[in-house]
TORVEX-584154 format. One line per 5 residues: number of its first residue (from 1); their letters; for each residue x, y, z of C-alpha. Coordinates in nm, 2 decimals, always signed. Layout:
N
NUM> a> X/Y/Z | ...
// end
This chain:
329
1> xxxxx> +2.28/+1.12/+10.77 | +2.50/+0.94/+11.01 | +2.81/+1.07/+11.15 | +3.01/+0.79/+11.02 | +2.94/+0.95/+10.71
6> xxxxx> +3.03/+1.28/+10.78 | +3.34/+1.13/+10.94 | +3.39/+1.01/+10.58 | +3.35/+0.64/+10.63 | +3.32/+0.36/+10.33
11> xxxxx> +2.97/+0.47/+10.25 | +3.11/+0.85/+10.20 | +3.39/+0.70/+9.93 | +3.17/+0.48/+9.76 | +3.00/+0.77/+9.65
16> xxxxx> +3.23/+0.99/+9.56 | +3.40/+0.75/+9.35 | +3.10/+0.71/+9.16 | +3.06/+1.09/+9.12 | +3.41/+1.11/+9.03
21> xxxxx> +3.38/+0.84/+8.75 | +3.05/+1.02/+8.65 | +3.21/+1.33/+8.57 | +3.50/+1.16/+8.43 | +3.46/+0.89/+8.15
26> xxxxx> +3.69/+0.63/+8.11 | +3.93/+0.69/+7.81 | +3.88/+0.50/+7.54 | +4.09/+0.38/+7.22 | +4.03/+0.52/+6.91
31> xxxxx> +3.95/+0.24/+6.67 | +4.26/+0.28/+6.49 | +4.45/+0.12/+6.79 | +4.24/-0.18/+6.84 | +4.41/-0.50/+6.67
36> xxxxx> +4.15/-0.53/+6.39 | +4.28/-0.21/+6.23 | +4.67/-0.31/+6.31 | +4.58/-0.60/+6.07 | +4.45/-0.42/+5.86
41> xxxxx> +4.75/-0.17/+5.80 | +4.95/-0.46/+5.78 | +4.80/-0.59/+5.49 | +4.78/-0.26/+5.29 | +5.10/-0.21/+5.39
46> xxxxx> +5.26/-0.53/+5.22 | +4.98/-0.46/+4.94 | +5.10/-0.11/+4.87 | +5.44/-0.24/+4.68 | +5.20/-0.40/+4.42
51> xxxxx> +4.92/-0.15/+4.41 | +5.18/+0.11/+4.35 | +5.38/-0.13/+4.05 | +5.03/-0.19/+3.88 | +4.95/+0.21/+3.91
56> xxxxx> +5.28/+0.34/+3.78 | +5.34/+0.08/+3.48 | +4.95/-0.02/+3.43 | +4.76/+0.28/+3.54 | +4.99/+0.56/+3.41
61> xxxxx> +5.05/+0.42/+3.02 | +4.69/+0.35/+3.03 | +4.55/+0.69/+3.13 | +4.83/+0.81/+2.91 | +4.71/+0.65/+2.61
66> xxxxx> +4.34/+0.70/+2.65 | +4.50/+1.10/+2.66 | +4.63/+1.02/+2.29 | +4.33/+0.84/+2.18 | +4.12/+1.15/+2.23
71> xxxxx> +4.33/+1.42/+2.08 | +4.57/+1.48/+1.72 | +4.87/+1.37/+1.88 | +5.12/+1.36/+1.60 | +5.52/+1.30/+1.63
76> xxxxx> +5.70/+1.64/+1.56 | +5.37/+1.83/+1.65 | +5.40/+2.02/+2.02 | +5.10/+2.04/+2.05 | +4.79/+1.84/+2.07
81> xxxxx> +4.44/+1.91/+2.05 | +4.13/+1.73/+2.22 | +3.89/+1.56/+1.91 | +3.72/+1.32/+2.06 | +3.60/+1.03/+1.92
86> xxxxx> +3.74/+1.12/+1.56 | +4.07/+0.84/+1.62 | +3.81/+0.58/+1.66 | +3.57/+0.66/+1.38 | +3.89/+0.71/+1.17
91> xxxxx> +4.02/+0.35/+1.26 | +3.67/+0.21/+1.23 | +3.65/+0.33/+0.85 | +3.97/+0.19/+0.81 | +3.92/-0.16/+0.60
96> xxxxx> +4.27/-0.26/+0.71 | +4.11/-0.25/+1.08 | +3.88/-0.49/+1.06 | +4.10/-0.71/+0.88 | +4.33/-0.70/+1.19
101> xxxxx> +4.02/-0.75/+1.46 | +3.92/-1.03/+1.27 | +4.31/-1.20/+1.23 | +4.31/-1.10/+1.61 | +4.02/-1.26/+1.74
106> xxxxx> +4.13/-1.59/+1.54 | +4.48/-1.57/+1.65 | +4.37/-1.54/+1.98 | +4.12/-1.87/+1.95 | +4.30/-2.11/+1.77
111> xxxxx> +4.62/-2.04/+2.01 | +4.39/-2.09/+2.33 | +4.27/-2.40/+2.22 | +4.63/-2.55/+2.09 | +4.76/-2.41/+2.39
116> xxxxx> +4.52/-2.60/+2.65 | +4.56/-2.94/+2.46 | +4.96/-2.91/+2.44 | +4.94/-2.76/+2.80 | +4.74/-3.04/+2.93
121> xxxxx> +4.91/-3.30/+2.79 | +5.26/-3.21/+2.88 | +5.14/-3.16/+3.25 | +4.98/-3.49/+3.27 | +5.30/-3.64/+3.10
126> xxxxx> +5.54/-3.47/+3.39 | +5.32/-3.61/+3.65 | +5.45/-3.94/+3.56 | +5.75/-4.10/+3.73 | +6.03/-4.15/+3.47
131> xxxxx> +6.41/-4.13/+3.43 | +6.55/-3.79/+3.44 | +6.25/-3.64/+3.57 | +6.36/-3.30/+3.65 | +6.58/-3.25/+3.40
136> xxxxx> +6.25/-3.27/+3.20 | +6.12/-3.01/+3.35 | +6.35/-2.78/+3.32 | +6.34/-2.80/+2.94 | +6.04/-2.77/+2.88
141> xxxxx> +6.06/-2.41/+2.97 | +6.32/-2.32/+2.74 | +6.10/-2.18/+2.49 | +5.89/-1.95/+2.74 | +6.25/-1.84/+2.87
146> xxxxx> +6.42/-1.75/+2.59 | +6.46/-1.42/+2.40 | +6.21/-1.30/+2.19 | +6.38/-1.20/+1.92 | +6.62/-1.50/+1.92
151> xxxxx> +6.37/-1.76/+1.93 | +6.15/-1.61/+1.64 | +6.40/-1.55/+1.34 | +6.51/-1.87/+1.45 | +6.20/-1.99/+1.37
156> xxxxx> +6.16/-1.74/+1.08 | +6.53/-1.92/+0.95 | +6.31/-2.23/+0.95 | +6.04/-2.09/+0.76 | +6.25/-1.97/+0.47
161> xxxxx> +6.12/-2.04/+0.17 | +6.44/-2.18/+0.01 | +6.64/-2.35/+0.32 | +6.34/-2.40/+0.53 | +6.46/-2.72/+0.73
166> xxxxx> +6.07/-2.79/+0.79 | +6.00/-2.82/+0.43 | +6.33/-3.04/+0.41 | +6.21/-3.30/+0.66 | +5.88/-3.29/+0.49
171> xxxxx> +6.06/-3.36/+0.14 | +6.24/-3.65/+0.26 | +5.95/-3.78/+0.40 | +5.76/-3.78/+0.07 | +5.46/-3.52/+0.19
176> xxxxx> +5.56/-3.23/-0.04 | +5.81/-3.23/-0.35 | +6.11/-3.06/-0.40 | +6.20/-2.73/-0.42 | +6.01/-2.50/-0.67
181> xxxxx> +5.73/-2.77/-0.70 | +5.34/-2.68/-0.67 | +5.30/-2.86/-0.32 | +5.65/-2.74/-0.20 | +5.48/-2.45/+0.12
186> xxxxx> +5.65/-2.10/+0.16 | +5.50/-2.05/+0.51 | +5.54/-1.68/+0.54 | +5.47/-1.60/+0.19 | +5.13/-1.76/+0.12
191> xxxxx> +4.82/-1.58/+0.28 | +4.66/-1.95/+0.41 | +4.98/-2.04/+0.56 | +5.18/-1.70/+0.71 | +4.89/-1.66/+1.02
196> xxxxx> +4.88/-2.05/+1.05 | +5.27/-2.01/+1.12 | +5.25/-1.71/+1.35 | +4.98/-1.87/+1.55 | +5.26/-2.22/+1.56
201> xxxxx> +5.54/-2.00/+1.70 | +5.33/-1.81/+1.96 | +5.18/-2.14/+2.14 | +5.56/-2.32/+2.07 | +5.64/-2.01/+2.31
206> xxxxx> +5.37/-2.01/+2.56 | +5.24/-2.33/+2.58 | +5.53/-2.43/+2.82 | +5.40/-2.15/+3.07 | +5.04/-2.33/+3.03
211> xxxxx> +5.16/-2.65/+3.14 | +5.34/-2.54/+3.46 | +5.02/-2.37/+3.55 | +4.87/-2.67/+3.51 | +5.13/-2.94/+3.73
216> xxxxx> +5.11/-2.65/+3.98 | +4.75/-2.71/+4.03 | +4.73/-3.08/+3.96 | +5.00/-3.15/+4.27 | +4.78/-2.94/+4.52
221> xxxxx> +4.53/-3.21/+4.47 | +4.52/-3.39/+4.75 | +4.61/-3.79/+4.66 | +4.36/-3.90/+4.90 | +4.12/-3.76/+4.72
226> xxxxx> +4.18/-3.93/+4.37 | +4.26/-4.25/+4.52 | +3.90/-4.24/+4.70 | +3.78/-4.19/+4.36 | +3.95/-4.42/+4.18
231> xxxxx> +3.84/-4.75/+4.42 | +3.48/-4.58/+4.41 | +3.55/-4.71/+4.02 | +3.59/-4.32/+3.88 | +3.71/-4.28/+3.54
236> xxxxx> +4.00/-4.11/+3.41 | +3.84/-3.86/+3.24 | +3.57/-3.82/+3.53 | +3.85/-3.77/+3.77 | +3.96/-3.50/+3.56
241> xxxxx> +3.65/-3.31/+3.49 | +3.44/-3.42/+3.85 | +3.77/-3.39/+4.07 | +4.08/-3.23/+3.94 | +3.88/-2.90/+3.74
246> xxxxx> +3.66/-2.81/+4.01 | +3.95/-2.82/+4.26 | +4.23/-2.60/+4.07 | +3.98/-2.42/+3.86 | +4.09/-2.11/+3.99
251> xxxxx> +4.44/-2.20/+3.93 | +4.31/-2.22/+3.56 | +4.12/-1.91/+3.57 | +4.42/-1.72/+3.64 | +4.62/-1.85/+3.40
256> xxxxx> +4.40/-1.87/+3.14 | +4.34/-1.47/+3.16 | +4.76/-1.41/+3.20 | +4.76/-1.57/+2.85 | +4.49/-1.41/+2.68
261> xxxxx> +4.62/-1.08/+2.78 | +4.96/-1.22/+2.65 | +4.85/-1.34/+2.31 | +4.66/-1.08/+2.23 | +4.90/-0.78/+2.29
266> xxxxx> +5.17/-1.02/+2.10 | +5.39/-0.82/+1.88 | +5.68/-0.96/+1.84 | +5.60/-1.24/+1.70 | +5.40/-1.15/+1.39
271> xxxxx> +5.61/-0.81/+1.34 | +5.91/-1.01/+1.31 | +5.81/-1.31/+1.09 | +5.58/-1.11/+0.86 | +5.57/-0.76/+0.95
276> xxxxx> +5.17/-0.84/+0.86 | +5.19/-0.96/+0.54 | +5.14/-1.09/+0.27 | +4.87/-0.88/+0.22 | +4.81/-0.82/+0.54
281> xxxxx> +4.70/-1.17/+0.59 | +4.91/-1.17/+0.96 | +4.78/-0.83/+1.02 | +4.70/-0.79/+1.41 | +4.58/-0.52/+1.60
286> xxxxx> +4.91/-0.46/+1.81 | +5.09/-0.45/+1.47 | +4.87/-0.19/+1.30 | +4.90/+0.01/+1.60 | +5.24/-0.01/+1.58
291> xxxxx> +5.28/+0.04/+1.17 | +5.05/+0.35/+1.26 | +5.13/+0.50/+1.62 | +5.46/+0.45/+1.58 | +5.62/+0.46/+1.25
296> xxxxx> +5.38/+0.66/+1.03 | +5.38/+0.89/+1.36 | +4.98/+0.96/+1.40 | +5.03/+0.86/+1.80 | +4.65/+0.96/+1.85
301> xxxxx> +4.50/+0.72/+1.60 | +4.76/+0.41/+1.68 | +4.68/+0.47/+2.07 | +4.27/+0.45/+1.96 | +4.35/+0.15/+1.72
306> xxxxx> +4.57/-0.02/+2.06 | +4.27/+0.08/+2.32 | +4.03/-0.15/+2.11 | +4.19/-0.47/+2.25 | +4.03/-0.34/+2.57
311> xxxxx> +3.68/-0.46/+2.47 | +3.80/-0.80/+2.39 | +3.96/-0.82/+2.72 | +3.72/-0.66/+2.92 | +3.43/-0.92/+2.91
316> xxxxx> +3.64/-1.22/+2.97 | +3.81/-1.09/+3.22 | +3.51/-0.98/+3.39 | +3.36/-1.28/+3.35 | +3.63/-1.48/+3.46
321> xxxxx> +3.72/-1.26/+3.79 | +3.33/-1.28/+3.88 | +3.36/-1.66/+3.86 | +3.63/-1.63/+4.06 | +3.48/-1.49/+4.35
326> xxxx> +3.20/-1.66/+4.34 | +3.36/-1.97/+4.41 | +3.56/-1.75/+4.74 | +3.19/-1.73/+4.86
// end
């Protein structure tokens, strides 16, 4: 050893600062400070408002009627005993049950498609360039926008089977006779005709709401695009289904699913026109529910008879979600 080093020269400091950082890591950051994770609480930190909304009025009622649909939940009675499945295999014996699944199912259906070729339509119409444009627009909306209650016995006014102002226009046209004549309709009293009606004043209502959808995803579609494809000597319709689907189909997806889940829990509309009658030929599964849950009072059978619109929902949705994101991929 050299005396430089025992004078404690540059070789001497070299090494203790190397035994020093030996013994002595260097601190590190947990992972929670690094910028990755400060993104990441960001984002469940402006997702937490949502989460929290859908938990409390989606996860709560839910859980809360699955509770119901298990036990003998009556109104007046305190308490309620677990029964299992015996709401379910009550309901399913029920004639009246299957009735309403099957007036469900074809509500449901014959609303989707009237809904998509109204919807359609009226979206490709306010693409166009005309006079009073916007003023358009914001009538068309009127139906989605106003009260429930208001618009329906309006329309329940116009169904009446002695002043019905439908059956009046129809008259003076010649299509139907006069009053109290074979061919003259009473909409909401005759079996063919009362779901017919309620399935007219639910897509009236919501088909609006499809056709904003709709403009909202045909106006992200880049002009460019359909321009390119109309020199290239592209079709109208090839536009639409080569071009215009693939590009806002999940715009579509998403609304479709918001109004399947809005048609089929629709109860205000049939419970105010027919209550569902006659004969239960309007009968829906939200209705019965409601006719049984609510005012007969057996809570536990109208929460089981409510919790079967969950498989109908259930496999579209998941089909529709996993569509979804396989197109994110």
């Amino acid at each position: 050893m050299t005396a430089r080093s025992h004078r404690g020269g540059p070789d001497a400091s070299s090494a203790r600062a190397a035994a020093v950082s030996m013994a002595m890591p260097a601190r590190t950051h947990g992972w929670f400070r690094s910028p990755s994770a400060r993104r990441l609480a960001f984002g469940y930190t402006l997702l937490a408002p949502a989460a929290l909304y859908v938990l409390l009025l989606v996860g709560v009622p839910f859980l809360f009627s699955l509770y119901l649909a298990v036990s003998d939940a009556n109104v007046g009675d305190p308490v309620a005993k677990f029964i299992g499945i015996e709401n379910f295999r009550a309901a399913w014996e029920m004639d009246t049950f299957w009735i309403a699944l099957r007036n469900s199912v074809v509500f449901l259906v014959v609303a989707a498609i009237f809904k998509s070729l109204l919807g359609t339509s009226l979206a490709f119409l306010l693409l166009q360039n005309f006079r009073g444009k916007k003023l358009m627009r914001a009538l068309v909306v009127i139906p989605f926008t106003l009260p429930i209650s208001v618009s329906v016995l309006s329309w329940k006014w116009m169904y009446d089977s002695q002043f019905s102002v439908i059956n009046w226009a129809l008259s003076k046209a010649g299509l139907i006779g006069s009053y109290g004549s074979e061919s003259w309709p009473i909409w909401l009293g005759q079996p063919h005709l009362a779901l017919l009606a309620c399935i007219s004043v639910n897509v009236w209502r919501s088909f609006p709401f499809t056709a904003i959808v709709l403009l909202a995803g045909f106006t992200s579609v880049p002009t460019e695009v359909l321009d390119a494809a109309r020199v290239d000597g592209c079709s109208f319709l090839q536009r639409f289904r080569h071009i215009v689907t693939p590009m806002i189909l999940p715009i579509l997806i998403i609304g479709f699913l918001f109004d399947t889940v809005f048609t089929l829990s629709d109860l205000s509309v049939v419970y105010l026109l027919t209550q569902g009658g006659p004969g239960n030929a309007t009968m829906i599964l939200p209705v019965l529910a409601y006719q049984i849950g609510i005012q007969a009072g057996s809570l536990g059978r109208g929460a089981a008879i409510a919790l079967m619109l969950v498989p109908l929902l259930f496999p579209a949705l998941f089909l529709m979600l996993r569509n979804l994101k396989r197109r994110d991929w």
